[in-house]
DRENBA-218270 format. One record per atom (N, C-alpha, C, O): y negated, x negated, z negated. Coordinates in steps of 0.05 Angstrom, whole numbers, padded with zeros to 5 digits, always signed. Layout:
! residues N
YXZ
...
***
This chain:
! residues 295
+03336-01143+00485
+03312-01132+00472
+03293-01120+00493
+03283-01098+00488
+03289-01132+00518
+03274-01120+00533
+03286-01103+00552
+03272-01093+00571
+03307-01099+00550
+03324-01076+00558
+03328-01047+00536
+03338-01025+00542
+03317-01055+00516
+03315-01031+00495
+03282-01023+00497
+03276-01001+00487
+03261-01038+00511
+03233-01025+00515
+03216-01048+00493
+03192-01046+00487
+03227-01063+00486
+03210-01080+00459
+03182-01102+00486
+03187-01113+00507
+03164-01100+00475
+03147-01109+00489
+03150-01144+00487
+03163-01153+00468
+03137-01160+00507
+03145-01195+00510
+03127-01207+00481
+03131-01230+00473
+03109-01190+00470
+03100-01199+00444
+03120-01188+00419
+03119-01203+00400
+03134-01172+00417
+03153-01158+00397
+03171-01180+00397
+03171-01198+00380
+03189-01178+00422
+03205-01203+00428
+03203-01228+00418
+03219-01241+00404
+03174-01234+00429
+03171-01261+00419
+03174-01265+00384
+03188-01282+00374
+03162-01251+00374
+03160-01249+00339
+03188-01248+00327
+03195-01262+00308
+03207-01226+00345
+03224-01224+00329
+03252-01255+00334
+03268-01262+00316
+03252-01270+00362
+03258-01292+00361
+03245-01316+00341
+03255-01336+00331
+03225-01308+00340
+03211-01330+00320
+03215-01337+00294
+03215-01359+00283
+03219-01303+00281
+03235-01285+00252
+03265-01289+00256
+03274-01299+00236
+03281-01285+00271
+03305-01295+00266
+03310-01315+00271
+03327-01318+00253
+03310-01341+00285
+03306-01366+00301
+03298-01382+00291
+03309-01403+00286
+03270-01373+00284
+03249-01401+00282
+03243-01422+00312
+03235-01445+00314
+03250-01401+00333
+03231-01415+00358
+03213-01404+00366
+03213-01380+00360
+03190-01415+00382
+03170-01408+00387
+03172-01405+00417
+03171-01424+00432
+03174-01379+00426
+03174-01381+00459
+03142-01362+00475
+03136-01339+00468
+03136-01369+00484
+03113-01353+00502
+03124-01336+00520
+03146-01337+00531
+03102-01317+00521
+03105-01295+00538
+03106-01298+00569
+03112-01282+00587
+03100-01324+00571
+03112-01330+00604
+03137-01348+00605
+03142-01358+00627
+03151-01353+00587
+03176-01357+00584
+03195-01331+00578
+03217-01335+00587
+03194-01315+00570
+03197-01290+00564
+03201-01274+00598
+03222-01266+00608
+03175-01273+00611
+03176-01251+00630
+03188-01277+00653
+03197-01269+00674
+03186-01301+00647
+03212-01318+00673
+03238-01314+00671
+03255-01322+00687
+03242-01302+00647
+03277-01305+00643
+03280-01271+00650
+03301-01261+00658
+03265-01262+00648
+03268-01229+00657
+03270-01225+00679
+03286-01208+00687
+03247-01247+00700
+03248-01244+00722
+03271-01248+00739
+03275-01238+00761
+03286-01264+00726
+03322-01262+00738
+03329-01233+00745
+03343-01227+00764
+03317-01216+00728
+03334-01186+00733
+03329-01178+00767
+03342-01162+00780
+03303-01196+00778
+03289-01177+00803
+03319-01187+00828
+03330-01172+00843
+03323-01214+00826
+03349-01210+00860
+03379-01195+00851
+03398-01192+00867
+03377-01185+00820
+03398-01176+00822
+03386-01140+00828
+03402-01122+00833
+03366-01138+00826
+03358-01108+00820
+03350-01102+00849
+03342-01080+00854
+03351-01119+00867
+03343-01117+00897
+03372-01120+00916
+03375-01111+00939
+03400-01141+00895
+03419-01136+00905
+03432-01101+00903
+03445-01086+00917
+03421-01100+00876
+03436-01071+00866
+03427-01051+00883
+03445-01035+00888
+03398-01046+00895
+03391-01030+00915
+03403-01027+00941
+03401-01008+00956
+03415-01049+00945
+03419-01055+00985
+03452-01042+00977
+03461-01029+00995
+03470-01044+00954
+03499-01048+00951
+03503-01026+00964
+03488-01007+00964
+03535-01026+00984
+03536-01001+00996
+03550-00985+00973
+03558-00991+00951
+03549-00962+00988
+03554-00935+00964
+03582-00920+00978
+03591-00928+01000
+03592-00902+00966
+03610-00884+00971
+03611-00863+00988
+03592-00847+00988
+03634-00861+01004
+03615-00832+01045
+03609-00817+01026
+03585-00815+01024
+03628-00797+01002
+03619-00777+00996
+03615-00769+00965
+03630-00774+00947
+03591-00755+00963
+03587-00745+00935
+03578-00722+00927
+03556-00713+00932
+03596-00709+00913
+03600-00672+00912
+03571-00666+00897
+03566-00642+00900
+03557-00675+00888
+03537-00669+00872
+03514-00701+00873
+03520-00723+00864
+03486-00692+00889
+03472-00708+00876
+03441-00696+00867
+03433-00677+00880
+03429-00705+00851
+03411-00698+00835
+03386-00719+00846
+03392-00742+00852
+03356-00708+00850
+03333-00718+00868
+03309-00710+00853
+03299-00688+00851
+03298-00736+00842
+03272-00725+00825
+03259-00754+00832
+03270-00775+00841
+03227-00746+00822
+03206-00771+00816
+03199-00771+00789
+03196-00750+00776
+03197-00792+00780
+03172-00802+00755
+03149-00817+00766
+03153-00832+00785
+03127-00815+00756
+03104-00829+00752
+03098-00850+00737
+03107-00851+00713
+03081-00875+00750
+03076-00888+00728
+03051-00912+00741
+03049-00924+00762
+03034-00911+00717
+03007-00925+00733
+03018-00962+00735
+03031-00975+00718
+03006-00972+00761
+03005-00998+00764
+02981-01012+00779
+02976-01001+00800
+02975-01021+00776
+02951-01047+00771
+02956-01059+00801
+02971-01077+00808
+02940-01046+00816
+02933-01058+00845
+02905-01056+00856
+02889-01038+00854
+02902-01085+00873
+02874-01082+00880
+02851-01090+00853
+02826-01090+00858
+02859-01095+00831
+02837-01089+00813
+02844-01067+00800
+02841-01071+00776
+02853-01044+00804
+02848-01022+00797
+02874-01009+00793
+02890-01018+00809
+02889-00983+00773
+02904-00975+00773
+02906-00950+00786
+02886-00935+00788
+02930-00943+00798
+02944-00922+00812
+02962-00912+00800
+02972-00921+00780
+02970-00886+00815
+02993-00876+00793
+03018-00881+00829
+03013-00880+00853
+03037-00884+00816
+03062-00888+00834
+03082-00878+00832
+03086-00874+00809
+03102-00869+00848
+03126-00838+00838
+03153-00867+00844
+03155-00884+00862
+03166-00861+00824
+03189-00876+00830
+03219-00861+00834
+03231-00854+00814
+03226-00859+00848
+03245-00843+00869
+03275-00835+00859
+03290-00832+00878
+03287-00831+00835
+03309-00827+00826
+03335-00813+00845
+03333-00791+00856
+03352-00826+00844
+03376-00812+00850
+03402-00814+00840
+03415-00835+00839
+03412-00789+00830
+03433-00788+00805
+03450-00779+00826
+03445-00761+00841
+03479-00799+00827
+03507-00778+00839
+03526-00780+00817
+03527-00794+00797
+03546-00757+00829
+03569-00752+00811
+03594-00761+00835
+03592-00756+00859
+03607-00769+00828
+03627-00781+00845
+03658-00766+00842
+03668-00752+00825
+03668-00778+00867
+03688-00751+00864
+03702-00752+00836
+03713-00731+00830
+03705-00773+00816
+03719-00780+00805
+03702-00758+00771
+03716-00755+00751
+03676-00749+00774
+03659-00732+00764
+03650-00747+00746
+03651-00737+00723
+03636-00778+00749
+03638-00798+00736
+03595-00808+00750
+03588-00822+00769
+03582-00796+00731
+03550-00800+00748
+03543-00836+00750
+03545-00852+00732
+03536-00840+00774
+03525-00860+00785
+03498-00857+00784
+03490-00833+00784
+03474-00883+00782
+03450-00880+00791
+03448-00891+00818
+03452-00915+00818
+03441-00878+00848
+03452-00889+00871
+03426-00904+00879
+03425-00918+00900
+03410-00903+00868
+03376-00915+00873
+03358-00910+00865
+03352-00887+00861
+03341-00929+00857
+03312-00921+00848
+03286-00932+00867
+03282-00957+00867
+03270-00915+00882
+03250-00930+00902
+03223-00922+00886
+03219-00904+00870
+03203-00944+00898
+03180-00936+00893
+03158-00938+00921
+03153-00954+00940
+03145-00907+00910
+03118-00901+00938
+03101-00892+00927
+03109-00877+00909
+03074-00893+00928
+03055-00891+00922
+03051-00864+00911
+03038-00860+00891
+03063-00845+00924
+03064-00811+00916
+03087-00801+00930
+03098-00810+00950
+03093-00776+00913
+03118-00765+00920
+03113-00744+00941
+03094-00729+00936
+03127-00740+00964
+03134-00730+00984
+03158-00729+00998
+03177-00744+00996
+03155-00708+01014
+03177-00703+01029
+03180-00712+01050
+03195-00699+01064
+03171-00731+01060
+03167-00745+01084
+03176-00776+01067
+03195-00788+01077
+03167-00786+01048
+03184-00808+01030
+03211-00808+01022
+03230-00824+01026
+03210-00783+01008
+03235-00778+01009
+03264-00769+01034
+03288-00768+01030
+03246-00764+01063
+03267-00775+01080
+03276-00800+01086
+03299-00807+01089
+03253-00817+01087
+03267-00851+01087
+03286-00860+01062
+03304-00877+01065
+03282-00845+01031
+03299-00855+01014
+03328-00839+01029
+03348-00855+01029
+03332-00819+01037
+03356-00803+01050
+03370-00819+01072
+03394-00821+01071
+03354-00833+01094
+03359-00843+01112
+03374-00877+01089
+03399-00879+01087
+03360-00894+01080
+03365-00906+01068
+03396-00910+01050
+03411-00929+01046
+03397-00886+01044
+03429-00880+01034
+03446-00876+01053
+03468-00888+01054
+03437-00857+01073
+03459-00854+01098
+03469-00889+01108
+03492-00897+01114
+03442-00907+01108
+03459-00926+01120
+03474-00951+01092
+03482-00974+01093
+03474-00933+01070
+03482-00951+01054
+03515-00941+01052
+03535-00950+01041
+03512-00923+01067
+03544-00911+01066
+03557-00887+01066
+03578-00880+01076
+03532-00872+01047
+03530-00841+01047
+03537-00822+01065
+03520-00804+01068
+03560-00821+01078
+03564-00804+01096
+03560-00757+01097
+03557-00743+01117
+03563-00750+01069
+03572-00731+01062
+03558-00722+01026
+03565-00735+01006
+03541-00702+01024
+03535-00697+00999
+03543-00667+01010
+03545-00657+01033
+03548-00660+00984
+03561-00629+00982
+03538-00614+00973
+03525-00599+00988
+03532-00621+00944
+03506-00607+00936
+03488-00614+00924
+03490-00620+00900
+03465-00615+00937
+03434-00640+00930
+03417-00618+00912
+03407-00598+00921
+03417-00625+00885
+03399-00609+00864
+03367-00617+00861
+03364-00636+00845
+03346-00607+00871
+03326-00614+00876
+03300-00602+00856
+03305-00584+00841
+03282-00610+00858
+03246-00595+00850
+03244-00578+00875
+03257-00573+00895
+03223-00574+00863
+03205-00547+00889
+03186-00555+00897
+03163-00545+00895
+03197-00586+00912
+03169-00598+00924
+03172-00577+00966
+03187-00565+00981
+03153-00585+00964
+03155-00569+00992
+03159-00589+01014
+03147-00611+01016
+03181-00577+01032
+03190-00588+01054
+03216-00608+01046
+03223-00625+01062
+03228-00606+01022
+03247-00626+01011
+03272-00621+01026
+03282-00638+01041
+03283-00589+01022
+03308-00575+01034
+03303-00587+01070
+03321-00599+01081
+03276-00582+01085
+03281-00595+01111
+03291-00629+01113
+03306-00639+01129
+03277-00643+01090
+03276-00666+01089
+03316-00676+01093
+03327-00694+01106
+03329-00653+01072
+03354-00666+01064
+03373-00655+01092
+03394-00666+01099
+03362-00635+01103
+03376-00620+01121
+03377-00635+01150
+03393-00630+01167
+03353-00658+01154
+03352-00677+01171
+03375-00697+01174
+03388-00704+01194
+03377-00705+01143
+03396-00726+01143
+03426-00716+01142
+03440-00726+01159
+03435-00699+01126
+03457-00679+01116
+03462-00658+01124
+03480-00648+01111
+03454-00643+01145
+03449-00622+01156
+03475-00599+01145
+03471-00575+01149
+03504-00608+01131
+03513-00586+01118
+03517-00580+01090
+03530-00565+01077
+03492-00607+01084
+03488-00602+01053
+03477-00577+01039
+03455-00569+01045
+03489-00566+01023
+03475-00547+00999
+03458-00546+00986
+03464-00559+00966
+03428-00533+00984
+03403-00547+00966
+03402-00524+00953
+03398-00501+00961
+03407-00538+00926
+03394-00521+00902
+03375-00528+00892
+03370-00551+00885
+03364-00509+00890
+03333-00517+00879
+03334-00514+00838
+03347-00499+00824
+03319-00529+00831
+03320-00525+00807
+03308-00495+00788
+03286-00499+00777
+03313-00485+00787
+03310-00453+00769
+03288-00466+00750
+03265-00461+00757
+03291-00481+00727
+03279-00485+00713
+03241-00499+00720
+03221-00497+00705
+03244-00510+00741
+03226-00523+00749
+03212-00498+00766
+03187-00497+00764
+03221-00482+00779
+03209-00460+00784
+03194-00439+00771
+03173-00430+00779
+03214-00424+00738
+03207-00421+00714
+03175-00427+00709
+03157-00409+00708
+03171-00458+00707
+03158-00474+00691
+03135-00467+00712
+03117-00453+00703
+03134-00472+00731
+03111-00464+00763
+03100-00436+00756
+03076-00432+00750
+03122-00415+00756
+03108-00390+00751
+03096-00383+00730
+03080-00364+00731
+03102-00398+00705
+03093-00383+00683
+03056-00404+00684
+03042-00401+00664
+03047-00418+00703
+03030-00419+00696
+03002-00410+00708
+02978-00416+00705
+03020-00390+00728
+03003-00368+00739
+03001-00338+00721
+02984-00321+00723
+03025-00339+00702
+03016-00314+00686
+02999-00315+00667
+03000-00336+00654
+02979-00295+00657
+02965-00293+00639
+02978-00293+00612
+02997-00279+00608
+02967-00313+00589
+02976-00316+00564
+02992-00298+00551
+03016-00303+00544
+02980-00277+00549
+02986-00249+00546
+03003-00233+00557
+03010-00211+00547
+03012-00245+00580
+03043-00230+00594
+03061-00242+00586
+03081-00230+00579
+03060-00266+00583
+03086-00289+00589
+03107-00277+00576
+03129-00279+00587
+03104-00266+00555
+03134-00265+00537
+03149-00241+00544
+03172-00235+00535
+03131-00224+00563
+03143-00197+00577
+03142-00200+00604
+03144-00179+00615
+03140-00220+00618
+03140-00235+00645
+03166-00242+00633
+03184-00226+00639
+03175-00269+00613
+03202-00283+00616
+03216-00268+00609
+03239-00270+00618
+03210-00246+00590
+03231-00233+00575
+03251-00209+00613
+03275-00205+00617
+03230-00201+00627
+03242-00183+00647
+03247-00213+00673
+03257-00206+00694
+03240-00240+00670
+03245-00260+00691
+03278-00263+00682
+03293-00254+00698
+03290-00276+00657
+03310-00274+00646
+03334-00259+00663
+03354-00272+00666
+03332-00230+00675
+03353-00219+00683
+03360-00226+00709
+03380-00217+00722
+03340-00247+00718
+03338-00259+00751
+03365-00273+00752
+03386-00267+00763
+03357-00295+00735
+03369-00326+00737
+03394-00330+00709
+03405-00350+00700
+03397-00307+00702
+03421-00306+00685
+03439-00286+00695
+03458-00284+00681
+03439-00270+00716
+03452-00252+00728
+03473-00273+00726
+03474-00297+00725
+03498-00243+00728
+03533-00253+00736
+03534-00265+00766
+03545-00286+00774
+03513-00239+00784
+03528-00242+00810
+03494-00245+00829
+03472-00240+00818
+03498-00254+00860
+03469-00256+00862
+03458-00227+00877
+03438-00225+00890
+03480-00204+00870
+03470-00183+00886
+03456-00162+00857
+03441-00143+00859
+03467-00175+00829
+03460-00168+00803
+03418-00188+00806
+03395-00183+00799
+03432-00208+00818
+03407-00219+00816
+03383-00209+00827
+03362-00206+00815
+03387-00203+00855
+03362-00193+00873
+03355-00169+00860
+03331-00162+00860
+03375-00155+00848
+03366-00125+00835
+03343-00127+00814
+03323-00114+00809
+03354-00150+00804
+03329-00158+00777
+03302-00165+00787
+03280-00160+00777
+03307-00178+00807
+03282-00190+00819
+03272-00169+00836
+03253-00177+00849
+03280-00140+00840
+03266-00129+00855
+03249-00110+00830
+03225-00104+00829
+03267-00104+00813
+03255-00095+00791
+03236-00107+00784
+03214-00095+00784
+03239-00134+00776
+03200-00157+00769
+03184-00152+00785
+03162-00144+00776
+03189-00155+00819
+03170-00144+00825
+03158-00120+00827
+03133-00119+00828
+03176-00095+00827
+03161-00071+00818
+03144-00073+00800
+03121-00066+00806
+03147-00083+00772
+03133-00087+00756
+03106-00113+00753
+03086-00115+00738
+03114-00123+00765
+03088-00146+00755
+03081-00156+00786
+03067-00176+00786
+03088-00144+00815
+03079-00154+00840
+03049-00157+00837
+03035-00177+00840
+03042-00130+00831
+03014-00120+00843
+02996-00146+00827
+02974-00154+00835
+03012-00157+00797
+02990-00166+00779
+02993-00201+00792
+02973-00216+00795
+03018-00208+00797
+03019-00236+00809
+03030-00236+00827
+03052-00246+00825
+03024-00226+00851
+03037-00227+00884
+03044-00259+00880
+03068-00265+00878
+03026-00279+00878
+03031-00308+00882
+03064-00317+00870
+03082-00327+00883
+03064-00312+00846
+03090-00315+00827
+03117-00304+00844
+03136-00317+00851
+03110-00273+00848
+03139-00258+00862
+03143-00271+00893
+03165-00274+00903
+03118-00279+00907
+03119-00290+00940
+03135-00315+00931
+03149-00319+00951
+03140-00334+00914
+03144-00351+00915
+03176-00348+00906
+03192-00359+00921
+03187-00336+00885
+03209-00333+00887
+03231-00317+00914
+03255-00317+00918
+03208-00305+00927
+03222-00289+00949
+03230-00308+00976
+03252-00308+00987
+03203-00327+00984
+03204-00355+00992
+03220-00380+00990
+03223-00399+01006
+03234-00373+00962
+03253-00404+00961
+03277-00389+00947
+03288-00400+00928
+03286-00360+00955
+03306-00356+00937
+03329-00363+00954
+03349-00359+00940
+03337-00371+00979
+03360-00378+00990
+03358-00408+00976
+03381-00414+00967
+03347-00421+00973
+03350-00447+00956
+03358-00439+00921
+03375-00451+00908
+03347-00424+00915
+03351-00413+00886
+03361-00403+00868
+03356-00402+00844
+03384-00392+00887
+03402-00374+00889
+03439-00375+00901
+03459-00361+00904
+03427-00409+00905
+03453-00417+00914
+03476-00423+00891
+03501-00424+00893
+03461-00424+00872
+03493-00430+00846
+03507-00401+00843
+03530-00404+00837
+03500-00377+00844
+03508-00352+00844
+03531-00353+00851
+03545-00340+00835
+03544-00362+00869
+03568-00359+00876
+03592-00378+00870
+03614-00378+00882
+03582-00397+00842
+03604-00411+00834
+03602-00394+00803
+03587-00376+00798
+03622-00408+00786
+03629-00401+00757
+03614-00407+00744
+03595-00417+00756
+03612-00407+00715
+03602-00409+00698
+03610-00444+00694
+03633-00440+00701
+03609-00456+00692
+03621-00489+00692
+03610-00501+00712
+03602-00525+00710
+03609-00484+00741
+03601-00501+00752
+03566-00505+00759
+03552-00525+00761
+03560-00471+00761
+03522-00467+00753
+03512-00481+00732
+03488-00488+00727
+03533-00483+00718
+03522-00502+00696
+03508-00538+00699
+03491-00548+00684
+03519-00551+00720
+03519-00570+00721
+03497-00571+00753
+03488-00593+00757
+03492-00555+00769
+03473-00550+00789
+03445-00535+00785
+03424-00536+00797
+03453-00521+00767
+03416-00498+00769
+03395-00507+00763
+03374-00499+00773
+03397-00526+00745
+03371-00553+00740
+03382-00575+00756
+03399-00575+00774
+03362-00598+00745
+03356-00628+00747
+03354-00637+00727
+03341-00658+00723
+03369-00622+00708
+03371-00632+00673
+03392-00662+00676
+03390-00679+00658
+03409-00666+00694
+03414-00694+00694
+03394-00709+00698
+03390-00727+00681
+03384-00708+00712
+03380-00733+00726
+03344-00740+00707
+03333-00762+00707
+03333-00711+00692
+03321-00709+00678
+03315-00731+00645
+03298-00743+00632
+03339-00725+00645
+03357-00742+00621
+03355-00778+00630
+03355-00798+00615
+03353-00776+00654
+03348-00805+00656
+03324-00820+00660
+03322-00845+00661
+03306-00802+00661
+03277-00804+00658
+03265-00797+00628
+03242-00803+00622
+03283-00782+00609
+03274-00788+00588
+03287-00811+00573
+03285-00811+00548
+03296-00825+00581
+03303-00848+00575
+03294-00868+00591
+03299-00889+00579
+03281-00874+00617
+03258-00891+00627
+03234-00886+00608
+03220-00904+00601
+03231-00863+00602
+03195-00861+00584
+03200-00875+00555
+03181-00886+00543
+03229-00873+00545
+03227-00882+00522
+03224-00910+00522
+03212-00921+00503
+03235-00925+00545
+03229-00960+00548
+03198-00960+00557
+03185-00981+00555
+03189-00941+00566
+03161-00943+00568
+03134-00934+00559
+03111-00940+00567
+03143-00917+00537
+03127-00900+00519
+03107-00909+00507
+03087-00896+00502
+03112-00943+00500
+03094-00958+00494
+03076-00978+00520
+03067-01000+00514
+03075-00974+00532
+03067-00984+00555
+03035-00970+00571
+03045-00951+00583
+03012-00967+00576
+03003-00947+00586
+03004-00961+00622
+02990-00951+00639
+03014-00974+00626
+03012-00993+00657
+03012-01007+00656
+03000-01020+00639
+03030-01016+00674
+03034-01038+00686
+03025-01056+00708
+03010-01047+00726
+03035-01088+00708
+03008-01102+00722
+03021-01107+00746
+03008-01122+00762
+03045-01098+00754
+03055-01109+00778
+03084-01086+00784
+03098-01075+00766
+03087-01084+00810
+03110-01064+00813
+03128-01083+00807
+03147-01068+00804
+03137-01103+00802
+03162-01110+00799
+03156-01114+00765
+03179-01114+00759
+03148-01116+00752
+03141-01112+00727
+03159-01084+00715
+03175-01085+00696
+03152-01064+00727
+03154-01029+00723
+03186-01033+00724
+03200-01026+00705
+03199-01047+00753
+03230-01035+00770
+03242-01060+00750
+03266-01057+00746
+03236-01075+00741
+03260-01091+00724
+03260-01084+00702
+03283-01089+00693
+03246-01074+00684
+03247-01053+00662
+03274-01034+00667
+03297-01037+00659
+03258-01007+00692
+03279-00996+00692
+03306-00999+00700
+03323-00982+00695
+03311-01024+00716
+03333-01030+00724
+03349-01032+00698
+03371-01021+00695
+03335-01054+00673
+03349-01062+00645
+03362-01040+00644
+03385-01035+00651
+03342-01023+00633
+03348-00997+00620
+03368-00980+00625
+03384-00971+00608
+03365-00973+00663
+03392-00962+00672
+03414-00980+00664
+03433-00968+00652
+03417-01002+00666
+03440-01014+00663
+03455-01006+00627
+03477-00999+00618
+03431-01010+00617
+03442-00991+00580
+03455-00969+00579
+03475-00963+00565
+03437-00948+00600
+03443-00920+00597
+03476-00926+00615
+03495-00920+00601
+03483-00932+00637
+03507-00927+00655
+03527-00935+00637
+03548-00923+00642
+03529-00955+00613
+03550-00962+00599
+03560-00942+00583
+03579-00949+00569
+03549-00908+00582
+03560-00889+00574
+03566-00869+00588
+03567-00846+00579
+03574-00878+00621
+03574-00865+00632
+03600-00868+00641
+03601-00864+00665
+03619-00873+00632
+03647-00878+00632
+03667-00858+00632
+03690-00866+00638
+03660-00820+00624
+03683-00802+00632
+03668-00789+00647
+03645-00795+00653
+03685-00765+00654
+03682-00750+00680
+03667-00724+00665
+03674-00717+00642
+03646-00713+00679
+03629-00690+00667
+03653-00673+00657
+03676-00679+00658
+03641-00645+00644
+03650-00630+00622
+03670-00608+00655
+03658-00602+00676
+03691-00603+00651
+03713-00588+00666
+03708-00598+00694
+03706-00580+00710
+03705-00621+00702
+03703-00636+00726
+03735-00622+00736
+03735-00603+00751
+03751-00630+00728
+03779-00614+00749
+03768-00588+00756
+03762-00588+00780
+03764-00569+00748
+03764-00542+00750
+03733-00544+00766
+03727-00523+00778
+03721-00557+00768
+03695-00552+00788
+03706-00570+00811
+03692-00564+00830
+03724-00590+00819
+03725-00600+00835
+03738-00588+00855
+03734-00591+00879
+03759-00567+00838
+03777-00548+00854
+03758-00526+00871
+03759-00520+00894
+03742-00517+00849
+03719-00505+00868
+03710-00510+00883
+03709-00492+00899
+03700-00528+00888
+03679-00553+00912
+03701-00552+00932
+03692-00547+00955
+03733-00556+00930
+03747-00561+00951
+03750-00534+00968
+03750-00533+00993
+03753-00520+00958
+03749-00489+00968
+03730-00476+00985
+03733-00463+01005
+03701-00487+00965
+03680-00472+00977
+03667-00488+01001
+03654-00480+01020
+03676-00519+00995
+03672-00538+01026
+03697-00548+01028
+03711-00563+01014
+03701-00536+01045
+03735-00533+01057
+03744-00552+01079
+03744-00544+01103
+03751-00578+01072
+03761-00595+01092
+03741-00623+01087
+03746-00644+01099
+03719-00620+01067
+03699-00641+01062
+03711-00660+01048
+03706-00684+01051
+03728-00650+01031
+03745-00674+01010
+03773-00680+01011
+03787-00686+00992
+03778-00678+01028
+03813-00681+01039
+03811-00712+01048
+03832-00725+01049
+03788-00723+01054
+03795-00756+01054
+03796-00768+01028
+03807-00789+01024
+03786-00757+01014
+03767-00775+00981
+03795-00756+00959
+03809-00771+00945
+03799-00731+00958
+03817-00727+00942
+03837-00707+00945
+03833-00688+00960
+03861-00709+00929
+03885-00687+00941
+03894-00670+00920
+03909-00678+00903
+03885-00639+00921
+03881-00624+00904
+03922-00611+00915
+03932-00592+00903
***
């Protein structure tokens, strides 16, 4: 039950309604609290050298320190394993999200085992691509398209947007990325002069942006967002939807630990044409997966 989001008062009622026992809410959050040495073993467990795909986002969520509440970024990391089978490889919490935090969670994996990521799907926080390039230095960063999308349109005026996305569209749906730059030189002919800020910024992160261009349709599919790893944060909000804060960080991480543990029990086949993108990956990093698999 408290792995489905039911609060230690729901709980309690509905033991009481089916049962007929009477348990308190600090009997309740002691038997929960079992989840914390296994959710601290599950953090330290070593991991796998290599993973063709991993996925790098934060959520927010206020907690009760000092007296007073803060908001706190909790550190997600989604891999896909060679086997094309998604793992959650960690969840940290720091006070705010950065790229300087997010190198110790990087470092932190390297010594959990992590020898080798192929391609790290990221936000457009700034300084992230240096952050991963420290630890990984021949990793691939794709930046998320959609999260960029979402950035620019809230520099355009009301009134453009639907003729801003309608001429943005030919960018990030192009076949090829030399189809792509063409589009984007066209946007900016057209809308530079009105949002220099919008066009500087796609010109700025398009070697990150622009990196799925050169695989197939199957496989951009599964890199141009953070719609995985997305998906697993809308399923942390739903265990916490009812919640407005929490009174303790370990309060917040055994929640989501429950929760992940619900969501991974459907995580049992290999993503959608995993053979046919793996063959790709072996090609386009040529000699990276000849220990892990034999095409």
């Amino acid at each position: 039950m408290f792995a489905l989001g039911m609060s230690y008062r729901d709980i309690r009622g509905h033991v009481e309604d089916m049962y007929g026992l009477e348990v308190s809410e600090a009997v309740i959050s002691g038997v929960t609290d079992r989840l914390i040495p296994e959710l601290k073993s599950w953090q330290q467990r070593p991991l796998e050298a290599i993973y063709p795909i991993v996925w790098l986002d934060a959520i927010h969520y206020k907690i009760r320190e000092d007296g007073r509440y803060i908001s706190k970024a909790v550190y997600t990391l989604l891999g896909l394993n060679v086997e094309g089978r998604k793992e959650l490889l960690g969840l940290y919490l720091s006070e705010n999200e950065g790229a300087n935090y997010w190198l110790s969670v990087l470092t932190d994996l390297h010594n959990r085992g992590v020898k080798d990521i192929l391609i790290a799907c990221v936000d457009g926080l700034t300084g992230f691509p240096k952050a991963i390039a420290s630890i990984y230095p021949d990793t691939e960063v794709q930046q998320c398209v959609i999260h960029q999308i979402r950035s620019s349109m809230k520099y355009v005026a009301s009134k453009h947007q639907k003729a801003f996305m309608a001429d943005l569209k030919p960018v990030y749906r192009a076949a090829t990325r030399e189809a792509a730059e063409a589009a984007l030189d066209e946007l900016e002919a057209k809308w530079g002069e009105l949002y220099p800020v919008v066009l500087q910024s796609w010109r700025r992160k398009w070697s990150y942006l622009s990196a799925y261009f050169k695989y197939p349709e199957y496989v951009r599919k599964a890199i141009y967002t953070t719609n995985a790893i997305e998906a697993v944060h809308r399923q942390f909000r739903k265990l916490t939807k009812t919640k407005g804060a929490f009174p303790n960080e370990n309060s917040l991480m055994k929640l989501l630990y429950a929760g992940m543990l619900n969501a991974s029990k459907k995580w049992t086949m290999p993503i959608q044409n995993w053979a046919l993108t793996l063959s790709q990956l072996a090609i386009h990093f040529e000699g990276r997966l000849d220990q892990v698999v034999k095409i």
